[in-house]
Every structure is written in C-alpha cells, then in structure tokens.
MMTF fields as JSON, N, C-alpha, C and O atoms, coordinates in Angstrom:
{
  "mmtfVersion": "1.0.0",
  "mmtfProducer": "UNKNOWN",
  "numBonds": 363,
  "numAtoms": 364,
  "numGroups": 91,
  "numChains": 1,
  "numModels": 1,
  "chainsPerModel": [1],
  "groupsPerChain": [91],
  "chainIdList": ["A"],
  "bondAtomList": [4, 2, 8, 6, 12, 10, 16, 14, 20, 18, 24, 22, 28, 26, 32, 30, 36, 34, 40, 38, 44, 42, 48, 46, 52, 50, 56, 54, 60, 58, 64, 62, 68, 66, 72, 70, 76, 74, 80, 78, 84, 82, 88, 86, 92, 90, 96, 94, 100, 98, 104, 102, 108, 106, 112, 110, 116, 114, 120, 118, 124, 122, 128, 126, 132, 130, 136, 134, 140, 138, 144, 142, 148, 146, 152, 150, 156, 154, 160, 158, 164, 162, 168, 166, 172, 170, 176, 174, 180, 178, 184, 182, 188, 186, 192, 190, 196, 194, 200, 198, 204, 202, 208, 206, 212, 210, 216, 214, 220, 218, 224, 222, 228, 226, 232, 230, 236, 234, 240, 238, 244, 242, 248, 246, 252, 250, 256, 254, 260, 258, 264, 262, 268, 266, 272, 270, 276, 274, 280, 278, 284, 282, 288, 286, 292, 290, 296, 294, 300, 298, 304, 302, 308, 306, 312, 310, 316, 314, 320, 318, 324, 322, 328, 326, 332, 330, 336, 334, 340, 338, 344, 342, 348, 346, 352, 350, 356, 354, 360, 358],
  "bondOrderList": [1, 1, 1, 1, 1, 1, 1, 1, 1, 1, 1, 1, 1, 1, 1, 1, 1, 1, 1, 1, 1, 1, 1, 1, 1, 1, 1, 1, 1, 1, 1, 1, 1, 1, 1, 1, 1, 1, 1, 1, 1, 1, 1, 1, 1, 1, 1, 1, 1, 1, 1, 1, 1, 1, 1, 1, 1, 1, 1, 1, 1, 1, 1, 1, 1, 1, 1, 1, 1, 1, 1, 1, 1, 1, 1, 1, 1, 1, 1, 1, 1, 1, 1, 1, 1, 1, 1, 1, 1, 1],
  "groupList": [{"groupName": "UNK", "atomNameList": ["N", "CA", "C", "O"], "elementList": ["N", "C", "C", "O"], "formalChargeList": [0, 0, 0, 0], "bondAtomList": [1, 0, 2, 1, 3, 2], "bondOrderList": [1, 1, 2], "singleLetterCode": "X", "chemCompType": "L-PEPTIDE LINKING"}],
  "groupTypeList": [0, 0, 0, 0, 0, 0, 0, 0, 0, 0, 0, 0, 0, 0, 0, 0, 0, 0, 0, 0, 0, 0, 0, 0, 0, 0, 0, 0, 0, 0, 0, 0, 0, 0, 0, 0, 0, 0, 0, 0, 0, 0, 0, 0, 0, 0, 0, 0, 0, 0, 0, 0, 0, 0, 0, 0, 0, 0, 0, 0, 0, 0, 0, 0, 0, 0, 0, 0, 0, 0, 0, 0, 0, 0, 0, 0, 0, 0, 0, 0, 0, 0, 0, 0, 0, 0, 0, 0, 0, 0, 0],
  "groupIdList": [1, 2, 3, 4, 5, 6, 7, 8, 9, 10, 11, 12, 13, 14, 15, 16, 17, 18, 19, 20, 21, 22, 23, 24, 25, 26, 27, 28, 29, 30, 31, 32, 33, 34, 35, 36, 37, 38, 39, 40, 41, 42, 43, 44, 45, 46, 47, 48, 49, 50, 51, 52, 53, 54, 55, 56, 57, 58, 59, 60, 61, 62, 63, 64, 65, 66, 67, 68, 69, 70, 71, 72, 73, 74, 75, 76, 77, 78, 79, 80, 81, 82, 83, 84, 85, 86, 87, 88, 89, 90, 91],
  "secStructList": [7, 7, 2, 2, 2, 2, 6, 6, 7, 7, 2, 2, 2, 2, 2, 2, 2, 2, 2, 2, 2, 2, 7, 1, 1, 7, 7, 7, 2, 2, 2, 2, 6, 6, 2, 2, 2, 2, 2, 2, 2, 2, 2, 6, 7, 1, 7, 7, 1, 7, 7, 7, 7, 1, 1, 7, 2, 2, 2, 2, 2, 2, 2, 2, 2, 2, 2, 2, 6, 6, 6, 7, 7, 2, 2, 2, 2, 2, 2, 2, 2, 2, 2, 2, 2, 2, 2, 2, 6, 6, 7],
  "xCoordList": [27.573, 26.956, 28.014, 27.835, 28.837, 30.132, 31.026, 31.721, 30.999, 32.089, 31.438, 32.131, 29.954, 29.355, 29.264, 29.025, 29.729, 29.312, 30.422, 30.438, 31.94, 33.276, 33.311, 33.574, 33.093, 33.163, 32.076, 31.508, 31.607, 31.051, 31.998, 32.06, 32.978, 33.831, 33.566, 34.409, 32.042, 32.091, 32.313, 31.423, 33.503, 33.529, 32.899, 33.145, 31.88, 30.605, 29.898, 30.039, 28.99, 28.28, 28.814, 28.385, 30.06, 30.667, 30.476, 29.864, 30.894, 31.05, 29.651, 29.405, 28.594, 27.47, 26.444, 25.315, 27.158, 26.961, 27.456, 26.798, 28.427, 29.153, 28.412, 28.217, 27.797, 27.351, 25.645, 25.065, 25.473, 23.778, 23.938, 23.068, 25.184, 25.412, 25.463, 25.088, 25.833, 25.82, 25.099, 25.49, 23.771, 22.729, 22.83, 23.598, 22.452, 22.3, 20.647, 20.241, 20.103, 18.157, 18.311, 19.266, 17.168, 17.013, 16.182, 15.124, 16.49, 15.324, 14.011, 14.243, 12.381, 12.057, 11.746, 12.29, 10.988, 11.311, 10.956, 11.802, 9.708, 9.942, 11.062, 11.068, 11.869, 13.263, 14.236, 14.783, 14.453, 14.993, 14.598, 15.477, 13.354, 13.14, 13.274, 13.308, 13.314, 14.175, 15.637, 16.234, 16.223, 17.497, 18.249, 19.426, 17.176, 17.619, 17.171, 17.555, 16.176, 15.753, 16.905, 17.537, 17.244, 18.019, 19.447, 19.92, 19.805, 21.134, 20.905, 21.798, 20.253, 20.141, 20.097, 20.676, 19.714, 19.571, 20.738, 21.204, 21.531, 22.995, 23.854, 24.903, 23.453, 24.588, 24.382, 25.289, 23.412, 23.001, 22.08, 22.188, 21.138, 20.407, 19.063, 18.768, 18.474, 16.983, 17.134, 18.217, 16.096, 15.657, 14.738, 13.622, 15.513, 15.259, 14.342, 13.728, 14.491, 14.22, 12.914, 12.259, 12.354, 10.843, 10.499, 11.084, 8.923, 8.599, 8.6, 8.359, 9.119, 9.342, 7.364, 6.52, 6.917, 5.557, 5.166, 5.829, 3.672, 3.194, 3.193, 2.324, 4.248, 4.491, 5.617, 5.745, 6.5, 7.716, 7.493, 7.683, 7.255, 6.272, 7.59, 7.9, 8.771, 10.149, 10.524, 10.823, 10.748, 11.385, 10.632, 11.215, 8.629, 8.132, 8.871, 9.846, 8.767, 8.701, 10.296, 10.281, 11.258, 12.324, 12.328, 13.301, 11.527, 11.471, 11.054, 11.577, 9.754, 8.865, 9.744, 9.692, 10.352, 11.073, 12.478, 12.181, 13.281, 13.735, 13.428, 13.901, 11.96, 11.502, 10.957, 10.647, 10.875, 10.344, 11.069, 10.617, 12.388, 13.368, 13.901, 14.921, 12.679, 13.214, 13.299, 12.401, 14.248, 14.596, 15.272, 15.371, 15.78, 16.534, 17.588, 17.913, 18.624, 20.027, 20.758, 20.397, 22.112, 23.078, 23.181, 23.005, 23.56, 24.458, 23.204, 23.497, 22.288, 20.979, 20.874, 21.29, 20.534, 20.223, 21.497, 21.306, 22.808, 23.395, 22.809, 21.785, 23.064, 23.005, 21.691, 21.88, 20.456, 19.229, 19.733, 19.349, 20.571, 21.413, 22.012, 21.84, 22.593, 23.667, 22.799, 22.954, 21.663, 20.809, 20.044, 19.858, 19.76, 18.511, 19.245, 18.747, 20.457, 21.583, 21.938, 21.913, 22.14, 22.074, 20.637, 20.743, 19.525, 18.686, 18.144, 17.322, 18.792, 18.64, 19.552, 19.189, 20.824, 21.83, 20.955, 21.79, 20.656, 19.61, 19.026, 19.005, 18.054, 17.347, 17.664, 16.89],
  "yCoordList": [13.155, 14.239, 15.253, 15.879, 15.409, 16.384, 16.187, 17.025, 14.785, 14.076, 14.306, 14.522, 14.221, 14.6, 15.728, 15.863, 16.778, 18.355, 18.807, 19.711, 18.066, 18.47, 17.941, 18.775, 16.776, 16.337, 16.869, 16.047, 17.989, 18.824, 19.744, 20.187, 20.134, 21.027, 22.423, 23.31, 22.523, 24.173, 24.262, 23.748, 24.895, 25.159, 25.896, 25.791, 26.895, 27.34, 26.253, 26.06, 25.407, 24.435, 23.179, 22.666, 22.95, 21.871, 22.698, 22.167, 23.626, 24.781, 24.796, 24.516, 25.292, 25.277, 23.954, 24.064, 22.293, 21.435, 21.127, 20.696, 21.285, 21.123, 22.114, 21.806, 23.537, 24.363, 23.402, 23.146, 23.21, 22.371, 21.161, 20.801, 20.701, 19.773, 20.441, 19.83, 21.73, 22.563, 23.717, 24.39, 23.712, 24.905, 25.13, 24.283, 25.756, 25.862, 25.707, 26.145, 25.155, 24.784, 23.21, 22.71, 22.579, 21.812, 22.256, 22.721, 22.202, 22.314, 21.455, 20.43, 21.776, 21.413, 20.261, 20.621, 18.963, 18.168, 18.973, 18.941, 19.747, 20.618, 21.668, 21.894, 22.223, 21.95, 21.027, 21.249, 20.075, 19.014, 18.479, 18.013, 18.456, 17.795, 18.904, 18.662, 19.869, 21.102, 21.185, 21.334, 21.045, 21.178, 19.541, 19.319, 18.612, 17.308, 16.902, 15.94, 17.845, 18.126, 18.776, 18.119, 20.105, 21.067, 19.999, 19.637, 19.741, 18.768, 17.483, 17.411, 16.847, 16.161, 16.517, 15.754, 17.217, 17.962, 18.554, 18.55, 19.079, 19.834, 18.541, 18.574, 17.405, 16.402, 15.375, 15.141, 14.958, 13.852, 14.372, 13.941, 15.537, 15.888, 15.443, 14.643, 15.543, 14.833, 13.563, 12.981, 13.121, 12.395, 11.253, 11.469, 10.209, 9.062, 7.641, 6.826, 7.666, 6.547, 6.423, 7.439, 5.3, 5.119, 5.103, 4.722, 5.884, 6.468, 5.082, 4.005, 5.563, 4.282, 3.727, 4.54, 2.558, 2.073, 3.021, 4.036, 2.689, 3.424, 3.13, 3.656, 2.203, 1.854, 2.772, 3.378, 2.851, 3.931, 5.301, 5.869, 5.955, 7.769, 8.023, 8.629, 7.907, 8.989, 8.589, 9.639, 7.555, 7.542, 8.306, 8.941, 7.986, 8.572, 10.172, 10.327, 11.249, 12.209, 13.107, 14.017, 12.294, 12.495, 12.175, 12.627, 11.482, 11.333, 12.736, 13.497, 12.594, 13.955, 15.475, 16.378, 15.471, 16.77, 16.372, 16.935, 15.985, 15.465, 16.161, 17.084, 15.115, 15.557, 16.789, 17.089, 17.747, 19.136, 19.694, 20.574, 19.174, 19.851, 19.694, 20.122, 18.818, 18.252, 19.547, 20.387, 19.691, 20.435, 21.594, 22.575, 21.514, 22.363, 22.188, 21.062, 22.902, 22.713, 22.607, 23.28, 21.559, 21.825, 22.609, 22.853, 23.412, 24.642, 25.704, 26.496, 25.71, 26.547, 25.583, 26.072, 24.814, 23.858, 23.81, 23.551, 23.969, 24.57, 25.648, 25.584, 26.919, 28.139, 28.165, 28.54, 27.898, 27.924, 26.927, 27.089, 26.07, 25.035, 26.127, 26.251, 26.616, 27.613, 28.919, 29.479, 29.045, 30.487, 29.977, 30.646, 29.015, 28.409, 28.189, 28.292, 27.892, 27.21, 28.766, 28.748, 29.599, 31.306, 31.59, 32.434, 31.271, 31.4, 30.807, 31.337, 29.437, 28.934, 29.356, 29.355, 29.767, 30.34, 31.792, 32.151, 32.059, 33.38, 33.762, 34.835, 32.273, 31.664, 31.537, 30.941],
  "zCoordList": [44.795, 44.075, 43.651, 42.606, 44.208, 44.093, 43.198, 42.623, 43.056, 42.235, 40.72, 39.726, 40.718, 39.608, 38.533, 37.333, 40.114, 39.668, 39.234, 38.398, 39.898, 39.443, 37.907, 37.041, 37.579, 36.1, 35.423, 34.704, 35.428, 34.351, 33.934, 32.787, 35.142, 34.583, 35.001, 35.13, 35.233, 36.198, 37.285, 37.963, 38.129, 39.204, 39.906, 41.108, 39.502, 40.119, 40.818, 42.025, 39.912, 40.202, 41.197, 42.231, 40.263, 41.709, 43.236, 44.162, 43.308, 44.223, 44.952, 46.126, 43.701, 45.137, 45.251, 45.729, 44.59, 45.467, 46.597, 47.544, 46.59, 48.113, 48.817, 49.993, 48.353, 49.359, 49.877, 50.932, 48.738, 49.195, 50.38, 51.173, 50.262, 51.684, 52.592, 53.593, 52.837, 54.065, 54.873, 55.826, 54.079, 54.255, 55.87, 56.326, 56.612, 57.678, 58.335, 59.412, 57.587, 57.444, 57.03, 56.435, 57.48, 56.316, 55.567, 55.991, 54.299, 52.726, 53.083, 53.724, 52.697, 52.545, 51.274, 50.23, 51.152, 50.43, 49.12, 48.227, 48.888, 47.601, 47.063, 45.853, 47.773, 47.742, 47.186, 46.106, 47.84, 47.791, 46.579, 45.854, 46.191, 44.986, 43.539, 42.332, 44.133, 42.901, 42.715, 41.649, 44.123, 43.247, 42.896, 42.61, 43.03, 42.438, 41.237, 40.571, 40.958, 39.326, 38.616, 37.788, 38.898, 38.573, 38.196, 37.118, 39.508, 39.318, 38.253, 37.408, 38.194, 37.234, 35.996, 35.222, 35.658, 33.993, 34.15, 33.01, 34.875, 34.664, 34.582, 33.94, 35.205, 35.042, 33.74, 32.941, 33.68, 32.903, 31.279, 30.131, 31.92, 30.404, 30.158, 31.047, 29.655, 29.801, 30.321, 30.371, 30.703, 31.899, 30.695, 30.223, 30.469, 29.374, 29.982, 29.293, 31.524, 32.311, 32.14, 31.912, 32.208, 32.673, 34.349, 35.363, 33.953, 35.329, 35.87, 35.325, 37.752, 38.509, 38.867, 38.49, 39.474, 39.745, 40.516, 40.731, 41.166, 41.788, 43.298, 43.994, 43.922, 45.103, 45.386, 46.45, 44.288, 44.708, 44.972, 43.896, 45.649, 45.691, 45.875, 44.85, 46.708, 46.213, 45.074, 44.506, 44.198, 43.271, 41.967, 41.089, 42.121, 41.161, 41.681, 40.946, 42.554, 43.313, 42.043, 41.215, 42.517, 41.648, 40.452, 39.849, 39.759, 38.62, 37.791, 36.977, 38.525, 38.226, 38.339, 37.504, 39.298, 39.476, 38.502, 37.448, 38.365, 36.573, 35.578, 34.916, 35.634, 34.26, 33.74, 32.587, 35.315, 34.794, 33.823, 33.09, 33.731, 33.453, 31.898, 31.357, 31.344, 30.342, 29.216, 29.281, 28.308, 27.342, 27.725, 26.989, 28.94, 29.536, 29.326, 29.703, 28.755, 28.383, 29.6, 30.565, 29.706, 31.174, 31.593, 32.786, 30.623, 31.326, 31.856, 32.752, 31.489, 31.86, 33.46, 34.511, 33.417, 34.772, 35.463, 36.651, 35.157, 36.464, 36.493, 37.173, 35.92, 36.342, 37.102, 38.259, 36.839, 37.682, 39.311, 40.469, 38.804, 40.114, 41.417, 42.629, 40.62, 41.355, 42.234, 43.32, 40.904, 41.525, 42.868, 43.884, 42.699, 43.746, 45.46, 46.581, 45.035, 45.944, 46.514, 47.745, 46.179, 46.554, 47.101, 47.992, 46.944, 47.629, 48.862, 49.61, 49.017, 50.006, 50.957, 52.134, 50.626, 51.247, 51.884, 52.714, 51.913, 52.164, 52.879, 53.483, 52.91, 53.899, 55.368, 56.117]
}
C-alpha cells in the first residue's frame, strides 16, 4: 500500500499511509472500508471493475466503498485520505 502512495508522488499521503499501518486502535471495518475507498481513488481513479458476486461480501464491501468515490479527483481523495488518517490519529 505504501509503495502505492509513494508513486503518486505526494509525500503527505505516502506519509499518512504508513501512519494508517500504525494507529494505536484498531479501525473499525467502516473505517477500514473508508480509507480503502479514499486510497483507491487517490491511487487508481474511478473504480472501472465489475461488482464482485454475491458470495464475495468483502470484496462486494470494497468495491462499494471504491465506488463511493467515484468522480472524485486524486488529489481530492488523498487530501480527504490524509484528513481522515488525522482523525483517526485523534482517536
């Protein structure tokens, strides 16, 4: 995931993935499934895949949290990346 966040080129964002490996909580999975939305649209960009079946519930789960994100520009989805990652820090 890190390796992802460095080849965008912001060192903010690379920065507070490495911080999301280290919360001192665990995130709940609605959590978890926000800032793997968030991260995805900062790395990749809309979310093109077809939804996974209905046997997969994490993969639909991440799909869905993805796709909230659709029309969200990168650089907007780090920065909401980064803000959220400060809030859990908080926590």
């Amino acid at each position: 995931m890190a390796d992802a966040a460095a080849a965008t080129g912001n060192q903010a964002f690379a920065d507070a993935a490495a911080a999301a490996k280290q919360l001192s909580y665990n995130p709940s999975n609605d959590e978890l499934l926000k800032l793997y939305g968030y991260f995805k649209q900062g790395t990749v960009g809309d979310n093109t895949t077809d939804r996974p079946g209905m046997f997969d519930l994490q993969g639909k789960a991440k799909w869905d949290a993805w796709t909230a994100n659709k029309g969200l520009s990168k650089e907007d989805a780090q920065a909401k990346y980064i803000e959220f990652v400060k809030a859990l820090q908080a926590k």
